[in-house]
TILUM-882663 format. One record per residue (C-alpha): residue in three letters; x, y negated, z. Coordinates in steps of 0.02 Angstrom, whole numbers, plus 32768, in hexadecimal, padded with zeros to 4 digits. Last residue first. Layout:
BEGIN
ALAXYZ;...
END
This chain:
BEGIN
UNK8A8577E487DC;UNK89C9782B87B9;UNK89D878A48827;UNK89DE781788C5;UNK893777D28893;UNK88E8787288AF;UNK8928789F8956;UNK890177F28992;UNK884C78108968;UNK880477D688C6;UNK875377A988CF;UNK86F877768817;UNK866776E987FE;UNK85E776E0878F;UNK85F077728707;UNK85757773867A;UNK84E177B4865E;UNK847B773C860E;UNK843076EA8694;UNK84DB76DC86FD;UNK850877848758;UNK8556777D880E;UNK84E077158879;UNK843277578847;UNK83B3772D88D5;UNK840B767B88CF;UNK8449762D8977;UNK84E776698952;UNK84F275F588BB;UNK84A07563891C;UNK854675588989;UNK85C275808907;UNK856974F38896;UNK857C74918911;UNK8620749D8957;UNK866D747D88A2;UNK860573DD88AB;UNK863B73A6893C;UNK86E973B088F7;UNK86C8736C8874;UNK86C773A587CA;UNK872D7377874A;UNK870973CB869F;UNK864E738386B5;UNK85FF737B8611;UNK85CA742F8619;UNK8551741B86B3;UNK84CD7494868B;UNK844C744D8634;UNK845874C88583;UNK8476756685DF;UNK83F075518647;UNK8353751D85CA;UNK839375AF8563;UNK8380763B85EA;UNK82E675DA8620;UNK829675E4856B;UNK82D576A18567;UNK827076D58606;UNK81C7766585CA;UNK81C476C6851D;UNK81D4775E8573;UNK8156773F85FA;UNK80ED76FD8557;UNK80F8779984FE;UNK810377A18430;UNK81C9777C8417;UNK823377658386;UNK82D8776D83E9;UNK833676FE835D;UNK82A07688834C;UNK8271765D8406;UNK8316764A8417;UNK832F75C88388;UNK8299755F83C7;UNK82C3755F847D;UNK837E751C8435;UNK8309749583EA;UNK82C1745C8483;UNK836F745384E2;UNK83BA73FF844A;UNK83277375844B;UNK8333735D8505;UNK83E973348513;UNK841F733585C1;UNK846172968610;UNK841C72CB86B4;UNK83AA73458701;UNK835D734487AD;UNK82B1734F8777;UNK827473A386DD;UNK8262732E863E;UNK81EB72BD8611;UNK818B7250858F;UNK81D172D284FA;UNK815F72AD8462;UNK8129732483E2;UNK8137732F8325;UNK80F273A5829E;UNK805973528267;UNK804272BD82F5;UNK807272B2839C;UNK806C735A840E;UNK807D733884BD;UNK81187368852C;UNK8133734D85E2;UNK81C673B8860B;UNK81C9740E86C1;UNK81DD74C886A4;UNK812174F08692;UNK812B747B8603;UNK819574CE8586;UNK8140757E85B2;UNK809E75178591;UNK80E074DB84D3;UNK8119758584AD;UNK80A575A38419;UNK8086750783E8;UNK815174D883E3;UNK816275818371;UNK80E2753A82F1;UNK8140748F82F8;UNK81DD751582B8;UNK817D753E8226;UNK8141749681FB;UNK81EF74408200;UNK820273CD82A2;UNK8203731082CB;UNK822972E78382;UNK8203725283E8;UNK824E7221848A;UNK81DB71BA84F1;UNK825071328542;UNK82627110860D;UNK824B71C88611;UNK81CC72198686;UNK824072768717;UNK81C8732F870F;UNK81B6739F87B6;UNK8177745B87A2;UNK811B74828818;UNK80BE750B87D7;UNK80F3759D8841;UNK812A760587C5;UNK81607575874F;UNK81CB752587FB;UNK821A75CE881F;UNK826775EB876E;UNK82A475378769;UNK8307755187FB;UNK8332760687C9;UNK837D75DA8728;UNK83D875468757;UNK843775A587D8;UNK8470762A8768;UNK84B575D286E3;UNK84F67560875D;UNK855275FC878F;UNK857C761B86D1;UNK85D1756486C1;UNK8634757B874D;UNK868A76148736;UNK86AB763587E9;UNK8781768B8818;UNK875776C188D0;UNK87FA76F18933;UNK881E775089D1;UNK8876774A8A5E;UNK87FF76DC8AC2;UNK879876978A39;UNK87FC762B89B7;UNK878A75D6893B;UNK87B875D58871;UNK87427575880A;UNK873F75A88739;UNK8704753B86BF;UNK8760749086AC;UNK881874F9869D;UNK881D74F28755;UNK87B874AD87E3;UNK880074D68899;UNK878374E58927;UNK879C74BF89DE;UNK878F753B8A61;UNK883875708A7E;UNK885274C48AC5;UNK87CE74B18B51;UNK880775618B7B;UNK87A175EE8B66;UNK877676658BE9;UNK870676DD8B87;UNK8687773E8BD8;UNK85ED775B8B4D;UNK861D76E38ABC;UNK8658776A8A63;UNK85E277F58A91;UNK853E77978A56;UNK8597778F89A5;UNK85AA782F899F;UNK865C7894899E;UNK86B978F28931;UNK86A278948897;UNK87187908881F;UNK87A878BD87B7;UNK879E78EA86F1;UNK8768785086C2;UNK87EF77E28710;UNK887D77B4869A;UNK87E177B8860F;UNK878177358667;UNK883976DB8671;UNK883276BE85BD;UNK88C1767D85B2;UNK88F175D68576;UNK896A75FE84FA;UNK89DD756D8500;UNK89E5757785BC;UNK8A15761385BA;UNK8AB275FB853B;UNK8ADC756B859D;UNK8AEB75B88647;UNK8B21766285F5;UNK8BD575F785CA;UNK8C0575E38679;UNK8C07755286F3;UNK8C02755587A4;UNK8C5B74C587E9;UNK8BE9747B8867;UNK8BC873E2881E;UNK8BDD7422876B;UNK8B4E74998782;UNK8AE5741D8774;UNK8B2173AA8700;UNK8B237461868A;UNK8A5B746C86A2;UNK8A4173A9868A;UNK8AA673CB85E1;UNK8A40747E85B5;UNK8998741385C6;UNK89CC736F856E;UNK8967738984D7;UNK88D773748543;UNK884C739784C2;UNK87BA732D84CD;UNK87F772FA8406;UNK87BD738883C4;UNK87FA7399831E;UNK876C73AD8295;UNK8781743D8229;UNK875574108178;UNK86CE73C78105;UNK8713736E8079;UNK868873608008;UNK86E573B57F78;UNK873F74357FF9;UNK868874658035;UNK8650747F7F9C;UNK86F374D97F5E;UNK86CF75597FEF;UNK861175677F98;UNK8648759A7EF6;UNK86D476007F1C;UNK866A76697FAE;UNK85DB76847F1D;UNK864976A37E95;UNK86B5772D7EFC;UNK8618777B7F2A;UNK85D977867E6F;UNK866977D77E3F;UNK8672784D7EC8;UNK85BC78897E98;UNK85D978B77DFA;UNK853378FB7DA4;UNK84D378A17E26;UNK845D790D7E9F;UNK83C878A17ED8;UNK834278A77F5D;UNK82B278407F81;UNK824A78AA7F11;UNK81D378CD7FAF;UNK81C379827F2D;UNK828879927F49;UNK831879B37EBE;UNK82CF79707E2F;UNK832778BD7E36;UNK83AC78EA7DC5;UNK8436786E7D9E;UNK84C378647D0E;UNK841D78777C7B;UNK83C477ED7CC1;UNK844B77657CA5;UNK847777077D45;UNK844176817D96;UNK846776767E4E;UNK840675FB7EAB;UNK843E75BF7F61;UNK83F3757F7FF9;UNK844E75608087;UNK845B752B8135;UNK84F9756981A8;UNK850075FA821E;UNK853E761F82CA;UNK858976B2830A;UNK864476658323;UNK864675C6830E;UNK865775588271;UNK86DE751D81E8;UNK8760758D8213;UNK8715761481A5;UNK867875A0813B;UNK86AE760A8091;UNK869E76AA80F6;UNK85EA768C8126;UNK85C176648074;UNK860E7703802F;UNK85AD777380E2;UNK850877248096;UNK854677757FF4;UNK856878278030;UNK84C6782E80BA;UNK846078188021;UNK839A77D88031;UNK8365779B7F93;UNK82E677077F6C;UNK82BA77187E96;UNK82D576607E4A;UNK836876D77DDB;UNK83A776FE7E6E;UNK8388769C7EF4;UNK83EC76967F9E;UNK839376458049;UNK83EA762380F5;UNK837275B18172;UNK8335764F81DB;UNK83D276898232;UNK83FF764282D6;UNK848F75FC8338;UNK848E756382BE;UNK84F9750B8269;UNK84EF74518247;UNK85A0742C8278;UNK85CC747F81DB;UNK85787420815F;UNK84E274728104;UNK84EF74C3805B;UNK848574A77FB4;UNK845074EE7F1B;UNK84A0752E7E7E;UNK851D75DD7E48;UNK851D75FE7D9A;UNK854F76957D44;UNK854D76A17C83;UNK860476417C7C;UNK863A76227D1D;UNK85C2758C7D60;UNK85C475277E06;UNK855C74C27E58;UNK854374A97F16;UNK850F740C7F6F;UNK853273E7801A;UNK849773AD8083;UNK84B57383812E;UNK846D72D18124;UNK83CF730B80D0;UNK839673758159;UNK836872EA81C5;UNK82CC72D8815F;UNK829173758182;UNK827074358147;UNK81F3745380BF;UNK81DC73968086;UNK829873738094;UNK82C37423803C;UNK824973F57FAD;UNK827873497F96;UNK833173907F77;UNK82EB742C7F10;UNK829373BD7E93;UNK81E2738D7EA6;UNK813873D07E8D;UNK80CE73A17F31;UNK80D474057FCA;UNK8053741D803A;UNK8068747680CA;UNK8026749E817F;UNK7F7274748165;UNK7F00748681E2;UNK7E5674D58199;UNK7E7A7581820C;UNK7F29759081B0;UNK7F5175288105;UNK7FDD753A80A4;UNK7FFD74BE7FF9;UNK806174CA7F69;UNK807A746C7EE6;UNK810374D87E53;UNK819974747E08;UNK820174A77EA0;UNK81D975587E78;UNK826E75C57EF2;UNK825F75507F80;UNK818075657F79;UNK819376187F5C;UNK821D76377FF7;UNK81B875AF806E;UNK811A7629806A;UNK817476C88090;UNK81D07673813A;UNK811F7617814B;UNK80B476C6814B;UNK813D770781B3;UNK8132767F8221;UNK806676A58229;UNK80777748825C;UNK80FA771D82E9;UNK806D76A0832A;UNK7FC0771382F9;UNK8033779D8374;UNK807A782F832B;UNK803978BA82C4;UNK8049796382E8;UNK7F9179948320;UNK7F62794A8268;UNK7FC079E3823A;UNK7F677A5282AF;UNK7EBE7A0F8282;UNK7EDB7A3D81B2;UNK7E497A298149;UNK7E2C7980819F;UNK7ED67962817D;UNK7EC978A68152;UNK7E1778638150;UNK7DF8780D80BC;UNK7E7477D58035;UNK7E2B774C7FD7;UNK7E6F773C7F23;UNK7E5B76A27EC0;UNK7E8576957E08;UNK7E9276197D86;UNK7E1D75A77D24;UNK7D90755F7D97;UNK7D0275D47DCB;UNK7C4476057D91;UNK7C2776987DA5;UNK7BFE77397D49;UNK7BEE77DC7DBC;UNK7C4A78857DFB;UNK7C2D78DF7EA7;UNK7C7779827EF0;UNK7CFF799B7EA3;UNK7D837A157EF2;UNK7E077A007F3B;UNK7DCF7A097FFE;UNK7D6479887FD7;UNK7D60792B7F33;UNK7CFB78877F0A;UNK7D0E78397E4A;UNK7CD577A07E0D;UNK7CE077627D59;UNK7CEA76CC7D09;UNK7C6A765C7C8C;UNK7CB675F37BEB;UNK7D4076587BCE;UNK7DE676317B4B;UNK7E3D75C87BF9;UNK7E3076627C59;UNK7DC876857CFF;UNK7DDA76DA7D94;UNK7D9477027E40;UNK7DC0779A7E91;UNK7D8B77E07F4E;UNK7DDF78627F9E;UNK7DC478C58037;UNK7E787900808C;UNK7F0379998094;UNK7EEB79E07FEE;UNK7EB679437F8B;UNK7F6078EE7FC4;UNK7FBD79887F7C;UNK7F6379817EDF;UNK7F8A78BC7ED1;UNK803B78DB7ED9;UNK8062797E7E84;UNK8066795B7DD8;UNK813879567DD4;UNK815D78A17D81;UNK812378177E11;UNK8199777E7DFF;UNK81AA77847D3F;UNK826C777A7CDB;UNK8284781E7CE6;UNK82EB78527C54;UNK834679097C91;UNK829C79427CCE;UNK824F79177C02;UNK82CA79C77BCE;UNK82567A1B7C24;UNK81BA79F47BA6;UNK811B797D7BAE;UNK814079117C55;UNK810A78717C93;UNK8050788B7C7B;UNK803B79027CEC;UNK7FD8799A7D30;UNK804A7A0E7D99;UNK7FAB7A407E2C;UNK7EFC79E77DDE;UNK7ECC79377E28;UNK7EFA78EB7D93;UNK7E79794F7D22;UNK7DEB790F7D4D;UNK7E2D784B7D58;UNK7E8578817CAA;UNK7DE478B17C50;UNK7D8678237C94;UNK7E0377987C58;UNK7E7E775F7CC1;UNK7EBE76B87CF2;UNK7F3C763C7C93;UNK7F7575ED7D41;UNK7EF775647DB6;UNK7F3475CA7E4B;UNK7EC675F87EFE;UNK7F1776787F5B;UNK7EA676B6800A;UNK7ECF76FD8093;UNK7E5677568112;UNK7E3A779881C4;UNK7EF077E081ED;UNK7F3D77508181;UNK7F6F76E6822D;UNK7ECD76E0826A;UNK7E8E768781AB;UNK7F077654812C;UNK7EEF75E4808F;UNK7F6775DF8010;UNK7F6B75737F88;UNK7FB875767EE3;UNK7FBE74F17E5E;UNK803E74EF7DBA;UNK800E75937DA4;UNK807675F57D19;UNK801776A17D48;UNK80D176E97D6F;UNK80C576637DFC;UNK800F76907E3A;UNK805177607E46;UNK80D0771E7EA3;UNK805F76B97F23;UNK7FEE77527F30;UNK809277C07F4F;UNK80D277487FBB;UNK803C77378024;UNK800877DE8030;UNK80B378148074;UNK80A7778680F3;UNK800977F18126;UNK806278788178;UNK80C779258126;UNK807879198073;UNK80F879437FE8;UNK81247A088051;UNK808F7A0580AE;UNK801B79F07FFF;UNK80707AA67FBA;UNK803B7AF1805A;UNK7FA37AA08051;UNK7F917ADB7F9B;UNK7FCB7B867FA3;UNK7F327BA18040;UNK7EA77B607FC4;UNK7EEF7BD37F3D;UNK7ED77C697F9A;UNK7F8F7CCD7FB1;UNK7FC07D567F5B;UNK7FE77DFF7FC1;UNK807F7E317FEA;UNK807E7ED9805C;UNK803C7F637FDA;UNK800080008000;
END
């Protein structure tokens, strides 16, 4: 008896749908796609609870006649294609004939269209792919699909799905892709009747600006290179505008949106020396190649490309943008906070008591990573058990500040090395921690409102964390389409930067991509204390020193900062002595 047995058509096509169709950002960009190939010079898209009860494409392109609206919906129908040989000359968005089948698989569709050569369209309702309604209407030239109830067919899919927020960023992620790729195109986003976009035909400076912000125009580098059928075009951002998240990195082939761990690792390369370890510059770059050197049949999202040489096409992308930055003369900037004088003050020292050697200067030169002098030495005792029965002397007990970061306190005969910026860390953390949980948070109103301008996705993310924000002490209200005003900032903070420390809540919230508002609130407060610790201070006083040793012991968690780093380390005379 035989084991494999075919499987019903209905269950081929959802499992051919989840492989195109994974949330309803996939909808979008296939709709939007579909628009684009359709030559629209209009497209709308209309969302409604994040795309989970209905989205709807609305484009004023060439249409379909009733014989192609039937037969559109059908698995590997195209119009794109009439041979193989046509795969190795895609010019089209949408090519393989699985789009629109895959949508009608997984939700309830509705399709209006009508062709400049007709005087009456046509209106066609499917349900679990199959039609179930067909009439005349009257419509505009074009096409509008409504997508209806995403994964109805499918409860353990829809099961999957994040929150409407994360939903709708990856409906914006999708939507911003089309509109970058077809500057010449208007588009305009709507979700629950408040519109989020709408972006007038331009060319890809204006569109940027209107996408993004205004301020983004001063860190614009432009790109454009050509080697002989290859040409490389867009723009890069300055280095110093990096950021510690992805999300604003886009490559185009052929107006087609690509992700390729190889190139974005060519443009990385090109800004070595130029930027910080793990974070990542702006760009948006178009490769134009010819068709036949690329295929882009190697996934159905079709956001995947293998080129015929690969290398080459790395090497042309790193070349192009390293002469970019050259051209605009963007280089290392020399810190001029520096004390140059370190290793002389070091030597002066050492002079006066004649103790000079040559591992003096070569240490000091260095600057050693004393963390890593220290990591592997055990914490023997608690923090309860150090201050428990020590005769100290008025003099042991005074803290030493070295190398701006690290504190070093003598206790009895032993030795606590703090790293002063993770202890603050710490203390930060829990202050603000208790005062949201118990709702007292205290806000200092600013003698000036601070206003903030942000791009549409990331005002999105401000809506959605707006009361974590709060509960910590700011006094935020939103101002306007995609703006909000900072009146106040939690108490007992100084010269901090409120626009930073609200937009370093933005990039966290996007690299951990998270759907639970403990979560959400956790990784705000981690942010919120790493960015108003005291970095500015590299001379502490002596009352300060005590202080933040004081209030660090009074923390529930005295030896690991909020991200899980060391505090403070004990070395006991035996352990100092190995070291010499």
């Amino acid at each position: 008896m035989s084991t494999i047995k075919q499987l019903p058509k209905s269950v081929a096509n959802q499992i051919a749908a989840g492989e195109v169709i994974q949330r309803p950002s996939s909808i979008v960009k296939e709709l939007i796609e579909n628009s684009i190939d359709a030559k629209a010079r209009n497209i709308k898209v209309i969302i409604q609870d994040a795309g989970k009860q209905s989205i709807t494409v609305v484009d004023d392109g060439v249409g379909m006649s009733q014989e192609d609206s039937r037969k559109c919906f059908m698995r590997h129908s195209t119009s794109k294609l009439n041979k193989a040989e046509d795969l190795f000359k895609i010019k089209t968005m949408g090519f393989r004939g699985e789009a629109l089948a895959s949508v009608a698989a997984v939700a309830e569709i509705i399709l209006r269209t009508k062709t400049n050569k007709e005087k009456i369209g046509h209106e066609l309702k499917l349900k679990d792919s199959n039609l179930v309604e067909q009439n005349q209407i009257n419509t505009q030239v074009g096409t509008t699909i409504i997508a209806k109830n995403l994964f109805f067919s499918i409860p353990a899919r829809r099961n999957f799905l994040k929150s409407n927020n994360v939903e709708l960023r990856h409906i914006i992620d999708e939507f911003i892709r089309c509109a970058l790729s077809h500057c010449e195109i208007n588009f305009t986003l709507t979700n629950e009747k408040s519109e989020i976009y709408n972006l007038k035909s331009s060319n890809l400076t204006k569109r940027i600006l209107s996408i993004f912000k205004k301020s983004y125009e001063k860190q614009l580098i432009s790109c454009d290179e050509k080697f002989g059928a290859i040409s490389v075009s867009g723009f890069i951002g300055k280095p110093e505008n990096s950021k510690k998240t992805r999300g604003e990195q886009f490559i185009f082939v052929n107006n087609r949106f690509i992700k390729n761990s190889y190139l974005n690792h060519a443009i990385i390369k090109s800004y070595e020396g130029l930027i910080e370890e793990k974070k990542y510059p702006f760009y948006i770059l178009f490769i134009k190649i010819n068709t036949d050197l690329v295929d882009v049949n190697i996934h159905p999202t079709k956001t995947e490309v293998k080129f015929e040489d690969e290398k080459l096409i790395y090497s042309l992308v790193n070349s192009s943008v390293k002469k970019s930055l050259e051209k605009f003369n963007v280089s290392p900037s020399i810190n001029f906070d520096a004390d140059i004088n370190f290793a002389e003050k070091v030597v002066t020292q050492y002079d006066k008591i004649g103790k000079i050697n040559n591992d003096v200067l070569s240490h000091s030169n260095k600057k050693r990573n004393w963390e890593e002098i220290f990591e592997n030495v055990k914490i023997e005792n608690s923090a309860r058990e150090l201050f428990e029965n020590q005769n100290l002397t008025e003099n042991e007990n005074k803290p030493v500040q070295f190398l701006d970061t690290f504190i070093f306190k003598q206790l009895g005969n032993k030795l606590l090395i703090f790293n002063h910026n993770n202890c603050q860390q710490r203390i930060l953390y829990e202050k603000y921690e208790k005062n949201s949980l118990n709702s007292y948070a205290n806000t200092q109103q600013n003698l000036f409102p601070q206003y903030v301008e942000f791009s549409s996705s990331d005002f999105e993310i401000i809506k959605e964390i707006l009361d974590e924000i709060r509960s910590i002490g700011f006094s935020i209200e939103i101002f306007g389409k995609n703006s909000i005003v900072i009146n106040g900032i939690p108490t007992g903070l100084d010269d901090i930067n409120e626009k930073e420390i609200i937009e370093s809540f933005i990039e966290e919230i996007k690299k951990n991509n998270v759907d639970l508002k403990s979560e959400k609130k956790d990784i705000i407060l981690k942010s919120f204390s790493k960015k108003a610790r005291i970095t500015n201070s590299k001379n502490l006083s002596l009352e300060e020193m005590n202080s933040i040793i004081d209030r660090l012991f009074a923390c529930k968690n005295t030896k690991y900062s909020p991200d899980g780093k060391q505090n403070y380390i004990e070395l006991g005379i035996e352990k100092v002595e190995k070291l010499f």
